[in-house]
C-alpha positions in Angstrom: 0.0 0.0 0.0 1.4 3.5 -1.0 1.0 5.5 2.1 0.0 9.7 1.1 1.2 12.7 2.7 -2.2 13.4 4.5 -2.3 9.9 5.6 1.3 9.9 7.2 0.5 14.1 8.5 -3.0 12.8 9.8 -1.6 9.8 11.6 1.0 11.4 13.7 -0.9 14.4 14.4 -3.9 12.0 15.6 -1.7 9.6 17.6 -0.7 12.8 19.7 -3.7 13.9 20.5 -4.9 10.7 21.1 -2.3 9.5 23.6 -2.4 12.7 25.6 -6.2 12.4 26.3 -5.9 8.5 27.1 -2.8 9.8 29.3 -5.6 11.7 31.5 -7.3 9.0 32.3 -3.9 8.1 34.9 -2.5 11.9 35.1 -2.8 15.3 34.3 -0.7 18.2 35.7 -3.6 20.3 37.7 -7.3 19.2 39.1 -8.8 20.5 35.8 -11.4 21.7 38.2 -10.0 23.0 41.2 -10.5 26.9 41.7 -8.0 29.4 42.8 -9.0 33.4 42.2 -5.2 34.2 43.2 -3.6 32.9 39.8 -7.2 33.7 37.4 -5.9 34.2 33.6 -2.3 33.6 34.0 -0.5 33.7 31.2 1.4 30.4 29.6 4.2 29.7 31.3 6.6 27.3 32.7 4.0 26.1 35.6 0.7 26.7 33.4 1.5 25.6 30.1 -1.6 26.8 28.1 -2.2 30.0 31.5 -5.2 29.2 33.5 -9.0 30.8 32.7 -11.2 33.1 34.8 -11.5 30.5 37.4 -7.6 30.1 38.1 -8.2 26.2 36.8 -5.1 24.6 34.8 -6.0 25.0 30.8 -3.8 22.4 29.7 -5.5 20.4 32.1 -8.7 21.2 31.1 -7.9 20.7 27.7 -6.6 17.0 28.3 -9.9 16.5 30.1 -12.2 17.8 27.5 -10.4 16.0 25.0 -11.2 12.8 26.5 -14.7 13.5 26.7 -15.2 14.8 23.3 -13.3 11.6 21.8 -15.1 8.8 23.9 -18.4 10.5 22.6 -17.3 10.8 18.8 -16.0 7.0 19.0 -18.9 5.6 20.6 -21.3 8.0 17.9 -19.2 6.8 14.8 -18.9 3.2 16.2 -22.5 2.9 17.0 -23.5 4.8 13.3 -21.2 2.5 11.4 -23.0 -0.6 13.5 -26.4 0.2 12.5 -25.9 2.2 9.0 -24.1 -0.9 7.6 -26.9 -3.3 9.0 -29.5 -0.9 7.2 -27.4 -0.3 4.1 -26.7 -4.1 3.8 -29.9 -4.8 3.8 -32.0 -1.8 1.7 -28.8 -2.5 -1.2 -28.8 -6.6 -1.0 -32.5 -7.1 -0.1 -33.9 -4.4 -2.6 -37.6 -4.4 -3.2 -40.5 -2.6 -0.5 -38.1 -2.9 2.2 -35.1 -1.2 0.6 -37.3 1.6 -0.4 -39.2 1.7 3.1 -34.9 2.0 4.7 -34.1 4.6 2.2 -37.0 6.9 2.5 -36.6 6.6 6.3 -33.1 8.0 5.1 -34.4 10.3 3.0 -36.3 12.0 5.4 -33.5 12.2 8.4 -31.6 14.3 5.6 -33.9 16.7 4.6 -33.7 17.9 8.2 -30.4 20.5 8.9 -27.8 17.9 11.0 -27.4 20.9 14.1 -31.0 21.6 13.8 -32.1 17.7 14.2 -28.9 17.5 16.8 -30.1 20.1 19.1 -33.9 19.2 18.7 -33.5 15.9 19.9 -31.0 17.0 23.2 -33.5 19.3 23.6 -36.6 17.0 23.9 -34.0 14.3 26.0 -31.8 16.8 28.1 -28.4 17.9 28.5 -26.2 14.7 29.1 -24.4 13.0 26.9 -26.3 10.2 26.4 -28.6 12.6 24.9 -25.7 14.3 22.6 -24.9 10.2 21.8 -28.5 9.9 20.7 -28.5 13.2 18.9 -25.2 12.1 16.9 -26.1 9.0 16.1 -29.2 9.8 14.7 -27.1 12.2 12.3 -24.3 9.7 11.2 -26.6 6.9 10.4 -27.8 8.0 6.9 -24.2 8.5 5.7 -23.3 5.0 6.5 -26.5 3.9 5.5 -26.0 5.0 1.5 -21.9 3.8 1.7 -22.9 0.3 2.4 -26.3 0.3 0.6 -24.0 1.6 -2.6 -21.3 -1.0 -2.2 -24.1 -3.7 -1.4 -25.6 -3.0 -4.8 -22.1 -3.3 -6.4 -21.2 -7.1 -5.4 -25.0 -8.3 -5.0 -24.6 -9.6 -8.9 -20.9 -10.5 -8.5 -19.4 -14.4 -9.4 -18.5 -14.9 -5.9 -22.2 -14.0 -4.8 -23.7 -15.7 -7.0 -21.6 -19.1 -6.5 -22.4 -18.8 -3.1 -26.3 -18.8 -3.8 -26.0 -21.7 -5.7 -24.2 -23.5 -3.0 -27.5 -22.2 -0.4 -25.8 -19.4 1.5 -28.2 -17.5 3.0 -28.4 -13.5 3.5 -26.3 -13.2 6.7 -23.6 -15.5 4.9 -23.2 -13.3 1.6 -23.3 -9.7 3.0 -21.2 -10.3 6.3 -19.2 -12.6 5.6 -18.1 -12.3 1.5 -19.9 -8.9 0.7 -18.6 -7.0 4.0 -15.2 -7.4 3.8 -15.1 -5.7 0.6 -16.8 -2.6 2.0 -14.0 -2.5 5.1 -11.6 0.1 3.5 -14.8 2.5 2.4 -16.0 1.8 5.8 -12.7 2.4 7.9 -12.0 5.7 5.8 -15.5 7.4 6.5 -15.5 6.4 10.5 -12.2 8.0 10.6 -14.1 11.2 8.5 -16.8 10.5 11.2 -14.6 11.1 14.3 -13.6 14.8 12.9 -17.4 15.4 12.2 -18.6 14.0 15.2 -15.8 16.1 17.4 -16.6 19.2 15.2 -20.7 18.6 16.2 -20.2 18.0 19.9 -18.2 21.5 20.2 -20.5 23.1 18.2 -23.2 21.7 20.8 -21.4 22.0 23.7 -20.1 26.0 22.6 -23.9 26.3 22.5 -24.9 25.5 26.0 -26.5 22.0 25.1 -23.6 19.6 24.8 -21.3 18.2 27.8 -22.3 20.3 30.6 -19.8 21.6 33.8 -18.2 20.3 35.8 -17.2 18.0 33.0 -14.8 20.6 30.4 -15.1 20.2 27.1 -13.7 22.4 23.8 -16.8 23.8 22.8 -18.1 24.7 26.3 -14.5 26.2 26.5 -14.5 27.9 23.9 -17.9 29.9 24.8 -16.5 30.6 28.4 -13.6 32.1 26.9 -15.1 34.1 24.1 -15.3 37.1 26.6 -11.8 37.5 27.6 -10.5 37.3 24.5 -8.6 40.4 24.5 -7.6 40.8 28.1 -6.3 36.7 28.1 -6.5 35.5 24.4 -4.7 32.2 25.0 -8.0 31.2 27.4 -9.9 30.7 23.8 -6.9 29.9 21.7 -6.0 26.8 23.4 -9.4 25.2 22.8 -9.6 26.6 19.2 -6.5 25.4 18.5 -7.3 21.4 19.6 -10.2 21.2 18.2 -8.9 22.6 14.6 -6.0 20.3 15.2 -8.3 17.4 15.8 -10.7 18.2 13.2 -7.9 18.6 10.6 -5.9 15.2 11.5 -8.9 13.0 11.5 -10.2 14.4 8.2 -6.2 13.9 6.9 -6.0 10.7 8.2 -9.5 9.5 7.0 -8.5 11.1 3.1 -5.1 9.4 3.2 -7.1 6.1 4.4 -9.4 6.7 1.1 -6.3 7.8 -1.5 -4.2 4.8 -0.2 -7.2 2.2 -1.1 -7.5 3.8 -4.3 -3.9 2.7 -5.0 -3.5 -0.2 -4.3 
């Protein structure tokens, strides 16, 4: 496999951030929520890497925090997406017929909704936790999977090796998961890693609007928002989160590219 430059960028620039949020699950240089007025908006230094916010709490603590949170919920949102999109897509592409066209218009009508709009609807009907923001998110990311495995479905449904396998009695289960599925991996493996961006890119959107993770917990987005009004006296307080979560955004969406280019030549 010829490896690309956005797949080798994306990879190292996602490993990082990746190991220093798992890394807070055993250590992290401040209590991300511990208060002291006498050091508020510090600026970065030796002590405070990234300053401290309007609270005196440890940024780069907070940031390692928030990280965490915002990558457990995109994984568990793109894994549990991928999961049930591929089950629908599988079917509505292999199956064909009423229930195809009952799967897709079901589709259909999730997209003719705005994503943010449908997002913060259904939060708002739930509440703010995020089990809530999981449901929300899912609920987006399903229809995207749904089409990628329904289109690849329809590709090999009429292949040799599908239709030897018919003739030997395979059933449905047999064909799609087990000869038609493993084609789709690559397609699969390059849109969850597209996914993760998207889904990290929603949850701060969310959370910078009041309705995602919700304090004490940090988070970018919610960071972000608290920061917004100190810009100019203590413009690293919003920095720091802006920065991650373009940094995150950017590697995942490298990575997921490179993922797709890389198949392609094979």
């Amino acid at each position: 496999m010829k490896y690309t430059i956005e797949l080798k960028i994306g990879a190292v620039i996602s490993f990082l951030i990746i190991a220093m949020t798992l890394f807070s699950f055993i250590w992290v240089p401040h209590n991300y929520n511990e208060i002291d007025h006498n050091i508020r908006l510090m600026p970065p230094g030796a002590k405070y890497l990234l300053g401290t916010d309007n609270f005196g709490r440890d940024i780069f603590s907070r940031i390692m925090a928030g990280g965490r949170n915002s990558l457990m919920l995109a994984v568990c949102t793109v894994a549990g997406a991928a999961i049930i999109g591929s089950l629908l897509g599988l079917i509505a592409g292999y199956k064909g017929g009423i229930t195809g066209e009952i799967i897709m218009r079901l589709i259909d009508t999730l997209n003719s909704f705005p994503g943010i709009v449908l997002a913060l609807f259904m939060v708002a009907v739930l509440d703010n936790s995020q089990f809530s923001i999981f449901i929300a998110l899912l609920i987006l990311f399903i229809p995207g999977y749904t089409r990628i495995m329904r289109t690849g479905a329809l590709k090999y449904k009429n292949a040799e090796f599908v239709q030897a396998e018919k003739i030997l009695g395979a059933g449905f289960f047999r064909i799609t998961f087990i000869h038609i599925l493993p084609n789709l991996v690559p397609s699969l493996l390059s849109a969850s890693v597209l996914g993760l961006s998207n889904a990290i890119l929603a949850e701060s959107a969310m959370s910078y609007l009041g309705m995602g993770i919700q304090p004490p917990h940090p988070s970018w987005g919610r960071m972000l928002f608290e920061a917004q009004i100190w810009f100019f006296n203590a413009p690293w307080y919003a920095l720091a989160p802006g920065i991650f979560i373009m940094l995150t955004v950017a590697a995942f969406h490298l990575l997921g590219e490179g993922l797709r280019r890389a198949a392609c030549l094979k």
